[in-house]
DSSP file (Angstrom, degrees, kcal/mol; ACC not computed):
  #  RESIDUE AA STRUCTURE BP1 BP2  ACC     N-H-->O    O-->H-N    N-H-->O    O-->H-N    TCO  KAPPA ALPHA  PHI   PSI    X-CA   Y-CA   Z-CA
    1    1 A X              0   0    0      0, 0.0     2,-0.1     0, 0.0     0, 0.0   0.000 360.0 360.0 360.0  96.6   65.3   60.3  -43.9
    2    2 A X        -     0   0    0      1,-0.1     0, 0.0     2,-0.0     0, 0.0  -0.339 360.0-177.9 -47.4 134.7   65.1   60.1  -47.5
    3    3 A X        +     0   0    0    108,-0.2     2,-0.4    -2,-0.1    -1,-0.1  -0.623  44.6 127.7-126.8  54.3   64.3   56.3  -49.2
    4    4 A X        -     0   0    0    105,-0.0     2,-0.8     2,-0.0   107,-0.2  -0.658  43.3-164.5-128.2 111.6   64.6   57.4  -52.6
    5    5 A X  E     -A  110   0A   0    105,-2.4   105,-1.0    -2,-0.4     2,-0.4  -0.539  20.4-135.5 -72.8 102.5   66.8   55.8  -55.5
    6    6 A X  E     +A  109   0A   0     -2,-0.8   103,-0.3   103,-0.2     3,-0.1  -0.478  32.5 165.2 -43.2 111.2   67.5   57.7  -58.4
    7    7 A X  E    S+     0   0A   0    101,-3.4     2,-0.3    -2,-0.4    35,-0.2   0.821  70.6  16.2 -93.4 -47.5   67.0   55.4  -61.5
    8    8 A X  E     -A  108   0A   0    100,-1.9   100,-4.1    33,-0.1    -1,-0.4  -0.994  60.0-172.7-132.4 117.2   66.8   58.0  -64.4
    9    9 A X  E     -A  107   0A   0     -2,-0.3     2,-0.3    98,-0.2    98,-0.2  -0.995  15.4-148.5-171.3 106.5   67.9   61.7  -64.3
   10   10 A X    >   +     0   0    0     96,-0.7     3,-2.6    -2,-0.4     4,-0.4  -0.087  29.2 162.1 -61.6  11.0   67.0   64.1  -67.6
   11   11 A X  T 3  S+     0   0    0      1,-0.3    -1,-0.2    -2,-0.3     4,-0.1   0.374  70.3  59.8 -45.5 -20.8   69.8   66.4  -67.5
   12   12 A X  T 3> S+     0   0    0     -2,-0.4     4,-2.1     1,-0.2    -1,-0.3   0.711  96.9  65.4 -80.2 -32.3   69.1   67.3  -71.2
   13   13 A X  H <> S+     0   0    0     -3,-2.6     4,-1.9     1,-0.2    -1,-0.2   0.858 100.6  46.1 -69.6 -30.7   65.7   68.5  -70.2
   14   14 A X  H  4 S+     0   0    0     -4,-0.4    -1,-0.2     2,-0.2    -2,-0.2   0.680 112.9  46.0 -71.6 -14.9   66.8   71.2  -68.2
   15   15 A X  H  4 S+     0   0    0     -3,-0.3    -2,-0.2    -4,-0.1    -3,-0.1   0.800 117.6  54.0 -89.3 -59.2   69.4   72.6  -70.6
   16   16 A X  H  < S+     0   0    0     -4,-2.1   109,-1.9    -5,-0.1     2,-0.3   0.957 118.9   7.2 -39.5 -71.2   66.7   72.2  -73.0
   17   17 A X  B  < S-G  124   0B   0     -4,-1.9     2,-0.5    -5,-0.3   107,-0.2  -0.835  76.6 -96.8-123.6 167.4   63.9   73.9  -71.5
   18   18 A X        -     0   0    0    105,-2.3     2,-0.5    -2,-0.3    -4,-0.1  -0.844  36.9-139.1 -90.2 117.2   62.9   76.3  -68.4
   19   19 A X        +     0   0    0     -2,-0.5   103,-0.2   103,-0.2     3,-0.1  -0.793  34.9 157.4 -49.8  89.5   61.7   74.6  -66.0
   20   20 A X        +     0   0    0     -2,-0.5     2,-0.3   101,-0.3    -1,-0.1   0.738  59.9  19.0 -93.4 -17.2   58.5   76.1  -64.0
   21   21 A X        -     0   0    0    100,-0.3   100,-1.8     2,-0.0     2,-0.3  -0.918  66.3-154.5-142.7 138.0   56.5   74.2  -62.3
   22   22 A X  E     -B  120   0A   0     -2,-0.3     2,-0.2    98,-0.2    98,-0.2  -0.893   7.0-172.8-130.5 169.1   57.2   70.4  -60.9
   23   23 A X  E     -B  119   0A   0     96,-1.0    96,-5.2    -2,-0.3     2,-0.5  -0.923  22.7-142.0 175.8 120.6   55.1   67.4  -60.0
   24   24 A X  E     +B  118   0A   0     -2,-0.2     2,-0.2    94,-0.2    94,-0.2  -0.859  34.1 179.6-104.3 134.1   55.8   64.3  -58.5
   25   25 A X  E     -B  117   0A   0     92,-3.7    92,-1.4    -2,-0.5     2,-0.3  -0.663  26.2-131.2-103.0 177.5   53.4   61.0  -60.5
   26   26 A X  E     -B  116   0A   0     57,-0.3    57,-0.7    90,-0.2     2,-0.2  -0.873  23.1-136.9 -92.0 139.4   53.2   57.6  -60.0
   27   27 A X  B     -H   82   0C   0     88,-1.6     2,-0.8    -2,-0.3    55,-0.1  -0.687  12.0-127.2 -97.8 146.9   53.4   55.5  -63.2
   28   28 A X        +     0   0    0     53,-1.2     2,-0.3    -2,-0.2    53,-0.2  -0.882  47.2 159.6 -96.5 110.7   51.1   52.4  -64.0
   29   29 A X        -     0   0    0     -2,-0.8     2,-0.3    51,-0.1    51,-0.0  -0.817  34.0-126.4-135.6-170.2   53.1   49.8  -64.7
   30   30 A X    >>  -     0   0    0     -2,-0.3     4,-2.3     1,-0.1     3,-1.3  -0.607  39.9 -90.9-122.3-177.0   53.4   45.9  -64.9
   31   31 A X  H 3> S+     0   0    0     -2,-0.3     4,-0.7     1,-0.3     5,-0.1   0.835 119.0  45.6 -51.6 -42.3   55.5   43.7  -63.6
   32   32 A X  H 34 S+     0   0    0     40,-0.3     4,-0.3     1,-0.2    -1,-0.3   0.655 111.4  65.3 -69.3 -23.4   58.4   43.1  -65.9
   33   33 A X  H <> S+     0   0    0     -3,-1.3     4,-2.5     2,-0.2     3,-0.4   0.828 107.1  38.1 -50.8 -53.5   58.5   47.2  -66.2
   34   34 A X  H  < S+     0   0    0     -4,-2.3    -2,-0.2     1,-0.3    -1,-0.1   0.654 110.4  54.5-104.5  11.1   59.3   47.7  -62.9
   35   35 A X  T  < S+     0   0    0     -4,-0.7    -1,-0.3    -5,-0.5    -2,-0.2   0.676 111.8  53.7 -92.4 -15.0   61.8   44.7  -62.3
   36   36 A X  T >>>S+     0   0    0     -3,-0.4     5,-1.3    -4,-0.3     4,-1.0   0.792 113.4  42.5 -97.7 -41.7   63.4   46.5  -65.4
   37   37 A X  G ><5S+     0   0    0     -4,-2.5     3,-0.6     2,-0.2    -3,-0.2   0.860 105.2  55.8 -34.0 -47.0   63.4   49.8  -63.3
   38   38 A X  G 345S+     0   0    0     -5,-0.3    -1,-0.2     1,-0.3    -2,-0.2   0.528 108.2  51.4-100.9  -6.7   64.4   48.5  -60.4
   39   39 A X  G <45S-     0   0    0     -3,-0.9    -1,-0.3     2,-0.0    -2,-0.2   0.714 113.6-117.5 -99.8  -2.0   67.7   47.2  -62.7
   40   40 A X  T <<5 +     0   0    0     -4,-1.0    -3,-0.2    -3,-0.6    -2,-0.1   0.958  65.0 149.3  58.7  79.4   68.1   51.0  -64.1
   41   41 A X      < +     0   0    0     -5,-1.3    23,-1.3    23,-0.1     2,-0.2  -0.560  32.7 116.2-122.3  56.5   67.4   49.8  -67.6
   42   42 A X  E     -I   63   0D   0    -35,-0.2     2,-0.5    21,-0.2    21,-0.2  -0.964  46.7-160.8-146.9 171.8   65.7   53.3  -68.8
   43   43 A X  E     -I   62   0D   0     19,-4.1    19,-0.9    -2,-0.2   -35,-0.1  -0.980   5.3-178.8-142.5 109.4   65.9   56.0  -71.1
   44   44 A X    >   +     0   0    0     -2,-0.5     3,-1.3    17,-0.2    -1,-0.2   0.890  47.5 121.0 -92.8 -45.1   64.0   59.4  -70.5
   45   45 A X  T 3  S+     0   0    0      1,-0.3     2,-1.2    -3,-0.1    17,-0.2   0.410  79.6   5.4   9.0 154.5   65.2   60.9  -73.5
   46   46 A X  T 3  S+     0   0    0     15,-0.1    -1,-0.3    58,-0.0     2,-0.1   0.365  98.2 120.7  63.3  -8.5   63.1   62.0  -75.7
   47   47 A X    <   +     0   0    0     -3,-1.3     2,-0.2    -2,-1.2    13,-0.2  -0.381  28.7 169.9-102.4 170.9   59.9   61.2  -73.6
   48   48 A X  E     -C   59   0A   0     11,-0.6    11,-2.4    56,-0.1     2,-0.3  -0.839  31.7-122.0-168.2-177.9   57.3   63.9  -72.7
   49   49 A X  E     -CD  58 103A   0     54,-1.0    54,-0.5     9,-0.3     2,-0.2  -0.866  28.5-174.2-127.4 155.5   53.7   63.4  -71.1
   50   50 A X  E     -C   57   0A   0      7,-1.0     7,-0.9    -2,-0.3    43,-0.1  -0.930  32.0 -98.4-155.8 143.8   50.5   64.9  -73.1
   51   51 A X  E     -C   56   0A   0     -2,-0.2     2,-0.2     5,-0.2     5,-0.2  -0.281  37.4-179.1 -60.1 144.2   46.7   65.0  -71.8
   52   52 A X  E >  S-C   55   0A   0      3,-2.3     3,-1.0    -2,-0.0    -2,-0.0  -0.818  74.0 -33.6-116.6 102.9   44.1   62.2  -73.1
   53   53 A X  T 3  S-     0   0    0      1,-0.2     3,-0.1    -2,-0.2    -2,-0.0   0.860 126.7 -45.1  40.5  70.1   40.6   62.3  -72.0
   54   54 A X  T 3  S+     0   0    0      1,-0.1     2,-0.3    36,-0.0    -1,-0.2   0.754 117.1 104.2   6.6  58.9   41.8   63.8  -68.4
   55   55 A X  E <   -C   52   0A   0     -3,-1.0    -3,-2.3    34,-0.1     2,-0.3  -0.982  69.5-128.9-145.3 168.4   44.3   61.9  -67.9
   56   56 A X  E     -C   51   0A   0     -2,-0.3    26,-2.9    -5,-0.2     2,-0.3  -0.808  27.4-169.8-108.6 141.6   48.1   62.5  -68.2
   57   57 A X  E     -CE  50  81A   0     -7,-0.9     2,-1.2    -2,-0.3    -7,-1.0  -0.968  17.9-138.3-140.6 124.1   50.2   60.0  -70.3
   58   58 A X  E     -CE  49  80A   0     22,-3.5    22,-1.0    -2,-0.3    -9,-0.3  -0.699  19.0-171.7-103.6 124.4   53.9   59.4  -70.8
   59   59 A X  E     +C   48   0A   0    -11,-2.4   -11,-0.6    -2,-1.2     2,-0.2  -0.134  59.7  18.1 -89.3 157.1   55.1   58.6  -74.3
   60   60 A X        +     0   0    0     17,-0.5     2,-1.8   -13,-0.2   -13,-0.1   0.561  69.2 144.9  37.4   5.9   59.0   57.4  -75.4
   61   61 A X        -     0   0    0    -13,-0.3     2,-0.5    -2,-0.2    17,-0.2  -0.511  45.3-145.5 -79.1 102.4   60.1   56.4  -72.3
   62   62 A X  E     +I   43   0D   0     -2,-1.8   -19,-4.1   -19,-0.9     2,-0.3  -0.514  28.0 168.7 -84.1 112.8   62.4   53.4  -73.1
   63   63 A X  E     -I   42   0D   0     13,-1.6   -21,-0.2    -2,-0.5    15,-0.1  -0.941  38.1-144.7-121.7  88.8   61.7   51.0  -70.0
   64   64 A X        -     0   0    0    -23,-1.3   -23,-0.1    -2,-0.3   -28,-0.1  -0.092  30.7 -80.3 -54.5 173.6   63.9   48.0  -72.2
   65   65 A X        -     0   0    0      1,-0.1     2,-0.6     8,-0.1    -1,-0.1  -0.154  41.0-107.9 -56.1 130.6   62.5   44.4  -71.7
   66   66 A X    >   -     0   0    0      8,-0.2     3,-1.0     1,-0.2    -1,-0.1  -0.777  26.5-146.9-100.6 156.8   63.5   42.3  -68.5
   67   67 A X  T 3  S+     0   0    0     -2,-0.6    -1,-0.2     1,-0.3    -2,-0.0   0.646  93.9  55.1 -89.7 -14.9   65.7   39.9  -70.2
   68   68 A X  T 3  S+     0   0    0    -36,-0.1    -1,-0.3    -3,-0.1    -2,-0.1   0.417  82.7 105.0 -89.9   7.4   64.6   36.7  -67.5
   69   69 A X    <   -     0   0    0     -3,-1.0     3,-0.1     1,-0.2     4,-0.0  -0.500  50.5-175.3 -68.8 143.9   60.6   37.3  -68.4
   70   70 A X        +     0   0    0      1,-0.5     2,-0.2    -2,-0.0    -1,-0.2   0.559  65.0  14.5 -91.9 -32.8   59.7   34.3  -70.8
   71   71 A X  S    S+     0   0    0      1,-0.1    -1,-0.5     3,-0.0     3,-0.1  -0.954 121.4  27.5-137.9 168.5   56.3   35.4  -71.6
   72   72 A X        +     0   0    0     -2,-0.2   -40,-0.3     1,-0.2     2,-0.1   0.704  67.6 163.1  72.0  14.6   54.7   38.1  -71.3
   73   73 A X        -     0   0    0     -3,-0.1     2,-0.3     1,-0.1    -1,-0.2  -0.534  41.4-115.4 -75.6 147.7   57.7   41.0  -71.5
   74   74 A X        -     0   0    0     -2,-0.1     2,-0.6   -10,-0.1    -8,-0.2  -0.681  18.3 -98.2-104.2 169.3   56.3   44.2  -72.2
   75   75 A X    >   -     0   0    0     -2,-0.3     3,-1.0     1,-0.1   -11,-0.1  -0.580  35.4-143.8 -68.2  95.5   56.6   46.7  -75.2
   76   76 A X  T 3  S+     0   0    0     -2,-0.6   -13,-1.6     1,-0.3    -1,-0.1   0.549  94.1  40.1 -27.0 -37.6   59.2   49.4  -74.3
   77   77 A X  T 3  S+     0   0    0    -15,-0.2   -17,-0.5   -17,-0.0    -1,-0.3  -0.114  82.1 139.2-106.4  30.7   58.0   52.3  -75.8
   78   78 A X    <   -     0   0    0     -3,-1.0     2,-0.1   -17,-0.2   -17,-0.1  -0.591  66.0-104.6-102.8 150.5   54.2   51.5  -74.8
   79   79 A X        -     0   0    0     -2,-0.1     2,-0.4   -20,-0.1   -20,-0.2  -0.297  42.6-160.6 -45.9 135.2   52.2   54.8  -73.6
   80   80 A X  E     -E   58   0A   0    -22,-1.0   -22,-3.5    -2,-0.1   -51,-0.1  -0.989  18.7-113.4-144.5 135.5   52.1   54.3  -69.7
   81   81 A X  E     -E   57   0A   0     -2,-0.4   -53,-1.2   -53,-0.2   -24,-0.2  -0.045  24.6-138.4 -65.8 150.7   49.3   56.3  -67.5
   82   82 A X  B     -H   27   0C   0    -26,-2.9     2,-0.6   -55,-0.1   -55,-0.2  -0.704  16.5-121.3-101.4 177.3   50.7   59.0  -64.9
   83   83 A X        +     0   0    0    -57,-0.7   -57,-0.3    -2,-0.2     2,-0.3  -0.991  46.1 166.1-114.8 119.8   49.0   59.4  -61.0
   84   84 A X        -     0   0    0     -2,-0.6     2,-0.5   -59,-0.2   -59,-0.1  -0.904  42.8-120.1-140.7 130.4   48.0   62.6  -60.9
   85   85 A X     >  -     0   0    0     -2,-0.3     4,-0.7     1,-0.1     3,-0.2  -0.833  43.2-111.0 -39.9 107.4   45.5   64.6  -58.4
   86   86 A X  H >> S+     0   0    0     -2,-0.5     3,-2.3     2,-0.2     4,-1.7   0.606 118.5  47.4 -25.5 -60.3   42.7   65.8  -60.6
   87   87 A X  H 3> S+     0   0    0      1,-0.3     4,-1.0     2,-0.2     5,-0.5   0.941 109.9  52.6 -43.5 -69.0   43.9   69.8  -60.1
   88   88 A X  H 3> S+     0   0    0     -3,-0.2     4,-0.5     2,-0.2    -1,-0.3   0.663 112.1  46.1 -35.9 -27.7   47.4   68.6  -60.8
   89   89 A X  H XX S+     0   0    0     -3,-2.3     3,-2.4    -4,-0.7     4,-0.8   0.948 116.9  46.0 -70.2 -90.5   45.7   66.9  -64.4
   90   90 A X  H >X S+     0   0    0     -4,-1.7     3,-5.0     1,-0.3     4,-1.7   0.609 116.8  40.7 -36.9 -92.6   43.9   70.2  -64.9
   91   91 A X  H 3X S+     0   0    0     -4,-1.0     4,-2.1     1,-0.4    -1,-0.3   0.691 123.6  44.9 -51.7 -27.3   47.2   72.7  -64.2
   92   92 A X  H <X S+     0   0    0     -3,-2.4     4,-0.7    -4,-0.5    -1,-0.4   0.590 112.7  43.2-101.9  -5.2   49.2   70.4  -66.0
   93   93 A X  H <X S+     0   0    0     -3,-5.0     4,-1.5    -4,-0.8    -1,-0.2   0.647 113.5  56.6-112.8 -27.1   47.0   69.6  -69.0
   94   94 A X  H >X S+     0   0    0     -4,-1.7     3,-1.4    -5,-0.4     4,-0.7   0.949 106.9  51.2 -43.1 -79.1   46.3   73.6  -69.2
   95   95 A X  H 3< S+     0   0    0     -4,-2.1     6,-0.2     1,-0.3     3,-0.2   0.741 103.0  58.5 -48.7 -65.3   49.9   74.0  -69.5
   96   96 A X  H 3< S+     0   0    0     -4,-0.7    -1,-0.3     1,-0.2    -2,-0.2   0.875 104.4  52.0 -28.2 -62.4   50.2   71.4  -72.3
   97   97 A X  H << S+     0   0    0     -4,-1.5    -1,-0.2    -3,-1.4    -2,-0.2   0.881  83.0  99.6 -75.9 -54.1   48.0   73.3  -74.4
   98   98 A X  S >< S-     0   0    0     -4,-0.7     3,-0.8    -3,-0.2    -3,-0.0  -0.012  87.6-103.6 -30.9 135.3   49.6   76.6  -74.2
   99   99 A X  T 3  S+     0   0    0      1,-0.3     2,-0.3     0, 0.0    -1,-0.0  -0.536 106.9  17.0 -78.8 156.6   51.9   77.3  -77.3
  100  100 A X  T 3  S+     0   0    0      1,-0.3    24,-0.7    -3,-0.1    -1,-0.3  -0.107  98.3 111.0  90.4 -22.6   55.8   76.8  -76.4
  101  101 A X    <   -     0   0    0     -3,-0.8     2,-0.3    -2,-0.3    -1,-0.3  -0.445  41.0-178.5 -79.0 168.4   55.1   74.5  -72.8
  102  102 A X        -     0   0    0     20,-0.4    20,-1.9    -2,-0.1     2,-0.5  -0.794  25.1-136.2-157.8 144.1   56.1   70.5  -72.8
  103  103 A X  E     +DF  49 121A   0    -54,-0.5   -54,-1.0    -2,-0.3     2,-0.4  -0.968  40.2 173.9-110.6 120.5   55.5   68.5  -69.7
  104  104 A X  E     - F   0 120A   0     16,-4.4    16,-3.2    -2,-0.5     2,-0.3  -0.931  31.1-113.5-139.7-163.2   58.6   66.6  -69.6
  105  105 A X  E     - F   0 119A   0     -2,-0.4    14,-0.2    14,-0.2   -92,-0.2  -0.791  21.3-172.0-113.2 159.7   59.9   64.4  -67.1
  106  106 A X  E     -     0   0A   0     12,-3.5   -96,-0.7    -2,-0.3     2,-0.3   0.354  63.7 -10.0-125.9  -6.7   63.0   65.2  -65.1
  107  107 A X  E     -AF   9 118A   0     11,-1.2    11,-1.9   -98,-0.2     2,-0.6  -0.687  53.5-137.9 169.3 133.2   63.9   62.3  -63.3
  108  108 A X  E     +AF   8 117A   0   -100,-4.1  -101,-3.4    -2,-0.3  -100,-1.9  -0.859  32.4 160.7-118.4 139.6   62.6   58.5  -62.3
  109  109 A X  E     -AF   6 116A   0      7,-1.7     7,-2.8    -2,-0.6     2,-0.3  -0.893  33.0-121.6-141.6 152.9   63.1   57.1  -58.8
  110  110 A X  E     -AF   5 115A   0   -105,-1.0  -105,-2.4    -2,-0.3     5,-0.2  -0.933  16.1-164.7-107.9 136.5   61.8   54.5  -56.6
  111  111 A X        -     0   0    0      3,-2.7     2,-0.4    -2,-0.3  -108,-0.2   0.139  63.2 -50.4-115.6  36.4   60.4   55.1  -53.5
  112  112 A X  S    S-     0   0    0   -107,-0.0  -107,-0.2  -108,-0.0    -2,-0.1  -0.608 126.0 -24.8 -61.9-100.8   60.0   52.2  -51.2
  113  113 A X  S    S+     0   0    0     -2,-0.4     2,-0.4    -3,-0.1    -3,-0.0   0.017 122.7  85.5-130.8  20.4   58.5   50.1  -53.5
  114  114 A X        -     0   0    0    -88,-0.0    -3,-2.7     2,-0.0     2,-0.3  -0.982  68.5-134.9-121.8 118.3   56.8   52.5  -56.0
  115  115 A X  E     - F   0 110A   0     -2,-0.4   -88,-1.6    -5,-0.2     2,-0.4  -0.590  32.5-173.9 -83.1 165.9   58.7   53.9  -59.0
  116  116 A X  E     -BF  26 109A   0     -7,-2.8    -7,-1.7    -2,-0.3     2,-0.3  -0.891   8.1-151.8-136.5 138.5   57.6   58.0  -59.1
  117  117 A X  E     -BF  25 108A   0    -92,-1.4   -92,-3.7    -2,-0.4     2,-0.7  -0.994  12.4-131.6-139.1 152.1   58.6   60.5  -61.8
  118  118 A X  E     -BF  24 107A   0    -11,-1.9   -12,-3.5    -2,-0.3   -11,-1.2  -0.770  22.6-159.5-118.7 133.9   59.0   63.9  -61.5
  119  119 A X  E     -BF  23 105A   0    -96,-5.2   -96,-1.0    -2,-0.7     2,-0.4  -0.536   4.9-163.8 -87.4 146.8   57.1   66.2  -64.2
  120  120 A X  E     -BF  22 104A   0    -16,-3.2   -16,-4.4   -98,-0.2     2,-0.2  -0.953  24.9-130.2-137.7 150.0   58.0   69.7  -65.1
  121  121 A X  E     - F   0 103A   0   -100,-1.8  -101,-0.3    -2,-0.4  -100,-0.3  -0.418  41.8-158.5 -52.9 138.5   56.2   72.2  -66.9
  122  122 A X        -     0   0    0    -20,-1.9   -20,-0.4  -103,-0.2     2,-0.2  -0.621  28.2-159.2 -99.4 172.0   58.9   73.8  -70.0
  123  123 A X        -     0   0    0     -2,-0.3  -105,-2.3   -22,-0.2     2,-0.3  -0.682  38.3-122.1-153.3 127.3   59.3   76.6  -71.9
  124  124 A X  B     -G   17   0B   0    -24,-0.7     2,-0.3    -2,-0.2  -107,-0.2  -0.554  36.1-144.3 -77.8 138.6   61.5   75.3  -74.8
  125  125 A X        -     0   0    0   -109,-1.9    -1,-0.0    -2,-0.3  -110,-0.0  -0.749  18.8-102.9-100.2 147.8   65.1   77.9  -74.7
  126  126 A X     >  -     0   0    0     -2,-0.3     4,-1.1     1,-0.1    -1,-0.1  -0.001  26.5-103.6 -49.7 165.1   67.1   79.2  -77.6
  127  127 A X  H  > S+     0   0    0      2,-0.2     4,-1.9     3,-0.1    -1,-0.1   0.884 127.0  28.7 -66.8 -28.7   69.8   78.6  -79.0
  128  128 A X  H  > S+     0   0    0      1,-0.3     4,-1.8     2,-0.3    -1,-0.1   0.816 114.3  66.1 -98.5 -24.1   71.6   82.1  -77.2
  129  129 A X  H  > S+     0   0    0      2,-0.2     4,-1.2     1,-0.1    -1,-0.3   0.917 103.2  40.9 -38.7 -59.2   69.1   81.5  -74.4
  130  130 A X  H  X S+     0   0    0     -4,-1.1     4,-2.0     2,-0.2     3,-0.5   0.939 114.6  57.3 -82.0 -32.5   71.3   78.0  -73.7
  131  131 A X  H  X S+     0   0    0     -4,-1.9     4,-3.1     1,-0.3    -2,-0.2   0.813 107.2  47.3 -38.6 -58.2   74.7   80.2  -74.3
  132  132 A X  H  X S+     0   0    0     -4,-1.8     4,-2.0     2,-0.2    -1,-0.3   0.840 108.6  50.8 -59.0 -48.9   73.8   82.5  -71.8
  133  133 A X  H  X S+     0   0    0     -4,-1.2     4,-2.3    -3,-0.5     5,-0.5   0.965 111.9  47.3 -55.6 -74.5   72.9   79.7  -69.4
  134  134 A X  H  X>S+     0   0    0     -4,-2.0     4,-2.3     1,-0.2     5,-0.6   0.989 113.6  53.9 -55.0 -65.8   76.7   77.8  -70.1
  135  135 A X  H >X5S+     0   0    0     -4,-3.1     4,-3.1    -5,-0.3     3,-0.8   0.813 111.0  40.9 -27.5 -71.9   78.3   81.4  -69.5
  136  136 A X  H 3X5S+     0   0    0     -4,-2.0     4,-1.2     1,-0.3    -1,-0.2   0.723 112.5  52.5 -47.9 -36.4   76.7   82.0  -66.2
  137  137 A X  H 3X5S+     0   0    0     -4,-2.3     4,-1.5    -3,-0.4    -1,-0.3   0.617 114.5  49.7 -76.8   1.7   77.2   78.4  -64.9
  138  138 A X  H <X5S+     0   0    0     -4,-2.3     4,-2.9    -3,-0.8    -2,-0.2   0.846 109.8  43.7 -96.7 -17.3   80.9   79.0  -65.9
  139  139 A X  H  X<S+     0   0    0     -4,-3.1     4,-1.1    -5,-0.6    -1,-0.2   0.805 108.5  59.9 -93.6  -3.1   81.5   82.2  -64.3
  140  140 A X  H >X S+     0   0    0     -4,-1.2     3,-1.0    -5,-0.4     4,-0.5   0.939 110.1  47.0 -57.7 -64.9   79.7   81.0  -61.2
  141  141 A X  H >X S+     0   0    0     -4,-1.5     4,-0.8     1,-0.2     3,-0.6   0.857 109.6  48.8 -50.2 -34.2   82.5   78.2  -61.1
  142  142 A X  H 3X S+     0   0    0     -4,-2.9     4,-1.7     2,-0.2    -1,-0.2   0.731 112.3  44.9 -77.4 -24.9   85.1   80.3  -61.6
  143  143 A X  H << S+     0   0    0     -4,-1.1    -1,-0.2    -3,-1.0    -2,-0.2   0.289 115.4  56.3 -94.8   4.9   84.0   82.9  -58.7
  144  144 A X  H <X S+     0   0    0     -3,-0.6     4,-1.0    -4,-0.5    -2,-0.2   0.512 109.9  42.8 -85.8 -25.2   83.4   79.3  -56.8
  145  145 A X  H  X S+     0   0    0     -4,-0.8     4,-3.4    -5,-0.3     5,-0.2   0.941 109.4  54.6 -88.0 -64.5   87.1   78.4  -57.5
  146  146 A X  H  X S+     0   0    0     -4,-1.7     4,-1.6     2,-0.2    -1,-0.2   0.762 111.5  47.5 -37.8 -29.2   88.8   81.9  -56.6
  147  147 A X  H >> S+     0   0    0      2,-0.2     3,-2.0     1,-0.2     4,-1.3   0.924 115.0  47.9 -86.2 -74.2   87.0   81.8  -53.2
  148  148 A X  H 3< S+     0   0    0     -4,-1.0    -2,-0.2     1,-0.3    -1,-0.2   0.666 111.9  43.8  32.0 -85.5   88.2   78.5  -53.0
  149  149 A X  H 3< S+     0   0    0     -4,-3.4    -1,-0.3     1,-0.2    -2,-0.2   0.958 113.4  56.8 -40.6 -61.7   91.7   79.2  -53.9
  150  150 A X  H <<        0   0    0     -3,-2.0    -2,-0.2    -4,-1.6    -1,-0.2   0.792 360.0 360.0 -69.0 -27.8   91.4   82.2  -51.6
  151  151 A X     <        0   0    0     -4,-1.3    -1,-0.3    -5,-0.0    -2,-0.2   0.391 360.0 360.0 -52.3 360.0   90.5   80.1  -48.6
């Protein structure tokens, strides 16, 4: 039995890049972050994660303000630490470093009572590299519809 709510879901990172490797983190966050979570008032867009003094950190993920805070709302776009198993740090900050990989994130969920985000390793694709990709998912559909049809 799955408990887990999808909040946030990257679909542009996956067109965008090949996915190779995944990793589920835990974020540090504070309170008004994850009451803003927990209203699905975020924006993966744009975000990736990059190594700091072995630890992993995710940048441009717009987690907006919760709008009942009176003090004390936090910054949206503020760097926020990932939870990482040291090897998982290490593969994943190796990876980083390597010309043409991105750690980005692929989706955010809560899981009981913890939001989680799920990392992947990239390889940024071409433009005829994504072309190729649209073809294939279409002639998949289309040899999904004919059985379909034929049924």
């Amino acid at each position: 039995m799955s408990d887990r709510k999808n909040i946030a879901i990257n679909r542009r990172a996956t067109y965008d890049y090949e996915i190779l490797d995944r990793v589920e983190a835990g974020l540090v966050l504070r309170a008004t972050e994850i009451k803003s979570i927990r209203a699905n008032r975020v924006n993966l867009s744009g975000a990736y994660a990059y190594p700091m003094n072995g630890e992993l950190w995710l940048q441009n993920c717009h987690i907006a303000p919760y709008p009942f805070a009176i003090q004390d709302n936090h910054e949206p776009l503020r760097p926020r630490k990932l939870l990482l198993r040291k090897d998982q740090i290490r593969r994943f900050s190796h990876a980083a470093q390597q010309k043409g990989h991105t750690i980005v994130p692929l989706r955010l969920y809560t899981s009981r009572h913890y939001a989680k985000i799920e990392l992947g390793i990239g390889i940024g694709r071409k433009r005829h590299d994504k072309r190729r990709l649209i073809e294939e998912r279409d002639r998949r559909k289309e040899a999904r519809d004919a059985e379909r049809r034929r049924l």
